[in-house]
N, C-alpha and C positions, 0 to 999 in steps of 0.2 A: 542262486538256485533256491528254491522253496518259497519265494515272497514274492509278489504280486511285482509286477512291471511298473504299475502308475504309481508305486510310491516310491519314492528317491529320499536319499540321505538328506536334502535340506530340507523336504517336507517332515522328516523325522524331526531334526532338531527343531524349526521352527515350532511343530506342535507340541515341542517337551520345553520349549520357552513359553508358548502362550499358557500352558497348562501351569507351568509355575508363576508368573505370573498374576491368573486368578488367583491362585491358592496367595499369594501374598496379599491380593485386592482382598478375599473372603478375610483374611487374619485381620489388616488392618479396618476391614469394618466392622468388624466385630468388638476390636478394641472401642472403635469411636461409638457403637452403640453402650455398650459397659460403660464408659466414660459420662455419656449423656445419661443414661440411667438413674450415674450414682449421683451426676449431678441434679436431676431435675425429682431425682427421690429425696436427697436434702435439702431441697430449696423449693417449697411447695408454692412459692409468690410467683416465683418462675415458671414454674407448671400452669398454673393458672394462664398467667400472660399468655405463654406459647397455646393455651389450649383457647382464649380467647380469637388469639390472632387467626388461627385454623378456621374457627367455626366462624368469623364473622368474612373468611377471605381478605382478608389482610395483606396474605403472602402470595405474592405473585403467581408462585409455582405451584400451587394447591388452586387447581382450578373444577370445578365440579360440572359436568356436563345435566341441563336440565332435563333432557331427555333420558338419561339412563336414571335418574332421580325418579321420572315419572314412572319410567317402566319396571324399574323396582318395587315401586311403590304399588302397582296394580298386580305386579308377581305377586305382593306379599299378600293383597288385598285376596286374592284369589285362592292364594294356599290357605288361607286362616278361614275363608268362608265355605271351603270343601267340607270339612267336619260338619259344616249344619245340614249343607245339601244331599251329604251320604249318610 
C-alpha cells in the first residue's frame, strides 16, 4: 500500500547495488587521478612525454575529429569577430 505497482523489491535492491557501486567507481577514480597528479606534478619529464604523446596522437585512444576541429574553429572565428561588426 502507498508505492507505486511497477516498482518490486528486486528493482529496489538492484538500484541500491548499482548506486553503490558507482559511488565505489567515483572513489576509486578519484583516488587514481590524486595518484596521477602527484605523480606527474613531481616528475615534470613525464608530463612532458605524456603531454607530447597527446598533442602529436600518439595514443590510440585520443582521437580528435577534423570536423569538430573545423567547426570550432569558425565558432571561435565568428564570436571574436562580432565585437568589430557590432
Amino acid at each position: 500500500p502507498g508505492s507505486s505497482p511497477h516498482i518490486c523489491h528486486a528493482n529496489v535492491t538492484d538500484s541500491t547495488a548499482n548506486s553503490s557501486n558507482v559511488t565505489s567507481s567515483a572513489k576509486e577514480a578519484r583516488k587514481l587521478r590524486q595518484k596521477m597528479t602527484q605523480y606527474y606534478g613531481s616528475n615534470p619529464d613525464a608530463l612532458l612525454k605524456i603531454m607530447i604523446a597527446l598533442e602529436f596522437g600518439v595514443i590510440d585512444g585520443e582521437t580528435r575529429s577534423p570536423f569538430v576541429a573545423g567547426g570550432s574553429s569558425l565558432a571561435l572565428f565568428i564570436a571574436g569577430s562580432l565585437p568589430s561588426v557590432i
